[in-house]
PAZAPA-4460 file (N, C-alpha, C; in steps of 0.05 Angstrom, whole numbers, plus 32768, in hexadecimal, padded with zeros to 4 digits):
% residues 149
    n_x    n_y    n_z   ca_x   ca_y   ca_z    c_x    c_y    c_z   seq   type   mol
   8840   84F6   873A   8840   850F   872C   8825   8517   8722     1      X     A
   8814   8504   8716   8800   850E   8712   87E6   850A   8721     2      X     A
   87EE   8509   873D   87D9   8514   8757   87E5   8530   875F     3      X     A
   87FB   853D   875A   8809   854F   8761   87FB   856F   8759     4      X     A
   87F6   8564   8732   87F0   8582   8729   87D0   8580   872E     5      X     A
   87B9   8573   8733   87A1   857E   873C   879F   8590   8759     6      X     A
   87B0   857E   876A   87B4   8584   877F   87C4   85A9   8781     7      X     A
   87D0   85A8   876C   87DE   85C6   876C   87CA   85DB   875E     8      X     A
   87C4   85D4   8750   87B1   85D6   8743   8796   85EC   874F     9      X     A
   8789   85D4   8762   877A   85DC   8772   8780   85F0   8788    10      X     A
   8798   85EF   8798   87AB   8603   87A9   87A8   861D   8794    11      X     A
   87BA   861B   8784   87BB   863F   8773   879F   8649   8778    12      X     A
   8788   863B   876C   876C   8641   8766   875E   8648   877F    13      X     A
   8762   863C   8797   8758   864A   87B5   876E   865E   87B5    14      X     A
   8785   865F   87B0   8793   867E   87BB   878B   8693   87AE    15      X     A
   8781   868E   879F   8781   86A4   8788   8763   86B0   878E    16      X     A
   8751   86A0   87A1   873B   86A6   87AC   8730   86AE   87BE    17      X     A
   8751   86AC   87C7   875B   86BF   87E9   8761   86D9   87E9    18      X     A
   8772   86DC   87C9   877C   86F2   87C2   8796   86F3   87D5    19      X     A
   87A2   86E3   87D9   87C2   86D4   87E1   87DA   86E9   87D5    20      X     A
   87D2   86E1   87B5   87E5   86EE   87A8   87E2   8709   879B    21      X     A
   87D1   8721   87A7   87CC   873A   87A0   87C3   8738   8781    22      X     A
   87B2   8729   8770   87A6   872E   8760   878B   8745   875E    23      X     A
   8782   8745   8778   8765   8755   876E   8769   8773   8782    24      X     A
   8788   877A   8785   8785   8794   878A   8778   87A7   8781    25      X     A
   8771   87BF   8792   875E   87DB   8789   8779   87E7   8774    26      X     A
   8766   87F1   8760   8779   8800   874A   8783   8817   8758    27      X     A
   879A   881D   8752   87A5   8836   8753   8799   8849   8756    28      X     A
   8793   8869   8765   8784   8879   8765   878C   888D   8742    29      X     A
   877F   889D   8742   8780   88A4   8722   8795   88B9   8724    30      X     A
   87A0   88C6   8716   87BC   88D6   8714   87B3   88F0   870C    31      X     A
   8799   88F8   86FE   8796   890E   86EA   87A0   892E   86F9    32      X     A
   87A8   8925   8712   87B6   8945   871A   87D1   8946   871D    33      X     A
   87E2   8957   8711   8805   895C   8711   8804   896C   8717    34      X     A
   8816   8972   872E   8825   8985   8735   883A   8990   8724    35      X     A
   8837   89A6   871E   8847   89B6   8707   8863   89C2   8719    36      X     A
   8867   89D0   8729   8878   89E1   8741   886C   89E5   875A    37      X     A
   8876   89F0   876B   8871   89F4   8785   8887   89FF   8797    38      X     A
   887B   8A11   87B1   8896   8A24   87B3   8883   8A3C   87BF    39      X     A
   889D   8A50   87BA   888F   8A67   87C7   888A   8A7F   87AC    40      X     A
   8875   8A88   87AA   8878   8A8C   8790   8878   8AB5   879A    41      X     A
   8871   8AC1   877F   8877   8AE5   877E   8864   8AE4   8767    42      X     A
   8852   8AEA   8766   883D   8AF3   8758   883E   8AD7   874F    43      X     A
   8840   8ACF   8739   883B   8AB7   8722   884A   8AA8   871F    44      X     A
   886C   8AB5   872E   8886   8A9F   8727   8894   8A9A   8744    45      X     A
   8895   8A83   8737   88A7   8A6E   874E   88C9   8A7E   8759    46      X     A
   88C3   8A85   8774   88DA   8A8D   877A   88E9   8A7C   8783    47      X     A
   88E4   8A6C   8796   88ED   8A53   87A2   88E0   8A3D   879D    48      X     A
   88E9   8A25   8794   88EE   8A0D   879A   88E2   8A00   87BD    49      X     A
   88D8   89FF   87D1   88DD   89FA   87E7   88BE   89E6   87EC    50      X     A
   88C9   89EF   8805   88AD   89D7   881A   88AF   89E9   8836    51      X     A
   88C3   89F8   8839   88C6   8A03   8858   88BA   8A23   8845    52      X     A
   88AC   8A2E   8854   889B   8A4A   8850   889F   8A5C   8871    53      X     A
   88B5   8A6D   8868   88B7   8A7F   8886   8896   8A94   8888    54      X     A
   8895   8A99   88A3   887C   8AAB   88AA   8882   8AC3   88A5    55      X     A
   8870   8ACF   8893   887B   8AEA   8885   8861   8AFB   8870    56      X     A
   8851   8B11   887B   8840   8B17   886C   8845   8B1A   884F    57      X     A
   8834   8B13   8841   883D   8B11   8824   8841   8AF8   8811    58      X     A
   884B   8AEC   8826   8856   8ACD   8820   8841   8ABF   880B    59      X     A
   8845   8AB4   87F2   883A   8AA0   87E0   8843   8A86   87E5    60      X     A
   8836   8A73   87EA   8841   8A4B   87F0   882E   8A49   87DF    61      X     A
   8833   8A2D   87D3   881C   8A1C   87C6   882E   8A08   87AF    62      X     A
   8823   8A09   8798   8827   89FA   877D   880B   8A08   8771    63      X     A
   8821   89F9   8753   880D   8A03   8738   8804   89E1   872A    64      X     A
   87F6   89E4   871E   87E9   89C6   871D   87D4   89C4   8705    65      X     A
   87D4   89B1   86F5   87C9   89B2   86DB   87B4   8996   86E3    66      X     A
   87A5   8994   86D4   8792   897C   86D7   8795   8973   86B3    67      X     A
   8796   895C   86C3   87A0   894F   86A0   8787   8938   8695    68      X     A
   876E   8933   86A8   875A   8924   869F   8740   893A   869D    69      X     A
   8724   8932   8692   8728   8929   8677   8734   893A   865E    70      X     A
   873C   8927   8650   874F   893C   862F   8732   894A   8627    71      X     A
   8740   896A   8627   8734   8979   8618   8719   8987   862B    72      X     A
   870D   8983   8647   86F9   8985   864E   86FD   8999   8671    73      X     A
   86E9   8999   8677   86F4   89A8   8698   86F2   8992   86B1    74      X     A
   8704   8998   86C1   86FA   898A   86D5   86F4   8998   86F3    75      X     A
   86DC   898E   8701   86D8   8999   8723   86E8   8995   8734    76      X     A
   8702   89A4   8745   870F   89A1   875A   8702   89A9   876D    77      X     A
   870D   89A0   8785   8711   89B4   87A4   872C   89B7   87B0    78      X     A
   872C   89D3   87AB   874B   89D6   87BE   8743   89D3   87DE    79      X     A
   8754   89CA   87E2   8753   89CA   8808   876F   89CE   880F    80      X     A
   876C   89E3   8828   877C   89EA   8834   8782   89E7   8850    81      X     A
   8793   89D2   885C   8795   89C8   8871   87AD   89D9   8884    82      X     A
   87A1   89EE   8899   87BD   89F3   88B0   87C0   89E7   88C9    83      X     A
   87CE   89EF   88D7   87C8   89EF   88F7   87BC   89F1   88FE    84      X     A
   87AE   8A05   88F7   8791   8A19   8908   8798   8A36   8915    85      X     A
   8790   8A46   88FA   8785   8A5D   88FD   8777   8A66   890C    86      X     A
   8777   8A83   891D   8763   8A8A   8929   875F   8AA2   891B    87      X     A
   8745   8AA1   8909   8730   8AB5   8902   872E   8AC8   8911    88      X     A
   8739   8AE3   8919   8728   8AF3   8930   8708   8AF6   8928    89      X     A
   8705   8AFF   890F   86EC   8B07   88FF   86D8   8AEB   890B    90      X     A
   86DD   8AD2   8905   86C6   8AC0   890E   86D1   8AAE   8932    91      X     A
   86DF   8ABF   8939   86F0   8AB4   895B   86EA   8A92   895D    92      X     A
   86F8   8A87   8941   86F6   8A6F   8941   8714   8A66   8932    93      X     A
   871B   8A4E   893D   8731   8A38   8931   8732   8A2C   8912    94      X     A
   8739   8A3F   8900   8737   8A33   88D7   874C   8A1C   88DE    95      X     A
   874E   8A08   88D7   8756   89E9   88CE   875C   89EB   88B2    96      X     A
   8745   89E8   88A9   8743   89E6   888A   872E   89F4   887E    97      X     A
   8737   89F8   8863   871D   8A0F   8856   871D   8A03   8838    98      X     A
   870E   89FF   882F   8700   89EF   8814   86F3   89FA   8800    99      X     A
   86FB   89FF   87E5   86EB   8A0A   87CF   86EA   89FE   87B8   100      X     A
   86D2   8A00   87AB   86CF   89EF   878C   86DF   8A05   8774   101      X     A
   86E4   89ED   8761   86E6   8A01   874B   86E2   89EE   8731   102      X     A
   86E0   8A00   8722   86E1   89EF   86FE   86FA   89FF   86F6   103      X     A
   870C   89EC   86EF   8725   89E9   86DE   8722   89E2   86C8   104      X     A
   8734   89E8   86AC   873A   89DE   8697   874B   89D0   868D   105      X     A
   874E   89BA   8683   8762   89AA   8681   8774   89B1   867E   106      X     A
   8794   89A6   8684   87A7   89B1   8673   87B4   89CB   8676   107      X     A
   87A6   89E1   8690   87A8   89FA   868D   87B4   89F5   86AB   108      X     A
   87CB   8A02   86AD   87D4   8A0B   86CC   87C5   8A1D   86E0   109      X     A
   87BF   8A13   86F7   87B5   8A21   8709   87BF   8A26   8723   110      X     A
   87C0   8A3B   8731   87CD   8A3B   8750   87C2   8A33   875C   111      X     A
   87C7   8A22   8774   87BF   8A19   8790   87DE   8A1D   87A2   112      X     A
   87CE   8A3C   87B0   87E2   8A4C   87C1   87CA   8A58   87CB   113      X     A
   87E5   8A5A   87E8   87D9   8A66   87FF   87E9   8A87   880D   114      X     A
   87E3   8A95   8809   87F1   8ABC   880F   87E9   8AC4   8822   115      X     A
   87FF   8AC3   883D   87FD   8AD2   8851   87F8   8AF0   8849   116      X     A
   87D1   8AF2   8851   87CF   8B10   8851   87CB   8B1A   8869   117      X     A
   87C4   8B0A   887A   87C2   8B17   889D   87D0   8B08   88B3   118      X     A
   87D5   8B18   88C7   87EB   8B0F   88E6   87E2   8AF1   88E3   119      X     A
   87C5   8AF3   88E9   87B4   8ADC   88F0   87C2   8AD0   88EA   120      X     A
   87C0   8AC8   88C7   87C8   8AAE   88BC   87E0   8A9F   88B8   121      X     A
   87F5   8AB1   88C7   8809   8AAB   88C6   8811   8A8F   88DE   122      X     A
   8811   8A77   88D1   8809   8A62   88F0   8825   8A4C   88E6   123      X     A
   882E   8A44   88FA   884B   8A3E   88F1   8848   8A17   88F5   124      X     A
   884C   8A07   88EC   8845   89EE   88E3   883C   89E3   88C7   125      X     A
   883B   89D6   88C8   8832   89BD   88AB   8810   89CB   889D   126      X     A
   8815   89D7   8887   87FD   89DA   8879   8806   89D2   885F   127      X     A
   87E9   89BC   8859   87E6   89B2   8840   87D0   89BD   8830   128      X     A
   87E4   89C0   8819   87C8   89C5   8803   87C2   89AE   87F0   129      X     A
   87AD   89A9   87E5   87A1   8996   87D8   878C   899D   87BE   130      X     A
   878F   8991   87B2   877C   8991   8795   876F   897C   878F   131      X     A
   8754   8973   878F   8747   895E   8793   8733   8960   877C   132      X     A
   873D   8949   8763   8725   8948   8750   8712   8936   8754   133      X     A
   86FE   8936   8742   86E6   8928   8743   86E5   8915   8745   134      X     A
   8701   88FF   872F   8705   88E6   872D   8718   88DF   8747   135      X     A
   8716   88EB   8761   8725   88DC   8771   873F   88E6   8775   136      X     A
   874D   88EE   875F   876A   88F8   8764   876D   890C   876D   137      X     A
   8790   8919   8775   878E   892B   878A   87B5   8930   8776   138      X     A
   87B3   8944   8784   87CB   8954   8789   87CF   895F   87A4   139      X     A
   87E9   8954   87B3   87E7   8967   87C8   8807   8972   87CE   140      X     A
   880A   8987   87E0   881F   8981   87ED   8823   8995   8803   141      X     A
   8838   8989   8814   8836   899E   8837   884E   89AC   8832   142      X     A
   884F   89C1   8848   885E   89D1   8848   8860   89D6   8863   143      X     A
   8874   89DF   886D   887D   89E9   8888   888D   8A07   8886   144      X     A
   8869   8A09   889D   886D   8A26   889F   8883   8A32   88B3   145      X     A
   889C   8A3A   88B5   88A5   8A4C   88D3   88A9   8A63   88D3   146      X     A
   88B3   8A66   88F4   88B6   8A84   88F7   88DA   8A90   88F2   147      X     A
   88E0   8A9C   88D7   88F9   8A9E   88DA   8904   8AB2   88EA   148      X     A
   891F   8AB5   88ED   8930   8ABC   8902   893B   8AD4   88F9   149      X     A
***
């Protein structure tokens, strides 16, 4: 018995230097963005609840989203907006995605939505929108665009 516990001993102390037993995982990515609602919205309010967005000039998709780090202070996002691919007539090129900064204030609700204002943009598949803070965290979520009947 007592050649047993050095011997075990020593085993735990190499596993644990293997990382065997998931001790020295990467932390968690940081949380400071919530999604507040999301849907199809009419000026400022949530009309629907959804994830499916029919093709329809006019149309509001997105969420509303608060940034909850740091207390009391602002923080730098980038919204990004991910579709199918748009065709621009104006630049006779394929939009993917389109990207802008902003300074937010803590605590305060903001939209990240997307409003069919032209034929163009009306493109029927998976577009995601996203909110990307400084510290790493994100808010996102997709939506599926179709053509209703």
């Amino acid at each position: 018995m007592l050649l047993v516990l050095p011997i075990l001993t020593l085993f735990l102390a190499s596993c644990s230097g293997f990382n065997l037993f998931g001790g020295d995982e990467p932390p968690p990515p940081p949380d400071s963005i919530e999604i507040v609602d999301f849907g199809i919205y009419d000026g400022n309010t949530l009309t629907l609840q959804t994830e499916a967005v029919p093709k329809k000039l006019g149309t509001t998709f997105g969420f509303r989203f608060q940034v909850k780090k740091p207390e009391g202070g602002q923080a730098a996002i980038r919204i990004i907006t991910t579709s199918p691919g748009m065709i621009n007539p104006a630049k006779k090129e394929v939009e993917f995605k389109t990207e802008t900064t902003d300074t937010v204030q803590v605590g305060v609700q903001y939209n990240c939505i997307f409003t069919f204002e032209q034929e163009w943009e009306m493109v029927s598949g998976d577009w995601t929108l996203e909110v990307a803070a400084e510290d790493g965290s994100t808010a996102k979520k997709t939506f599926q665009v179709y053509n209703p009947q």
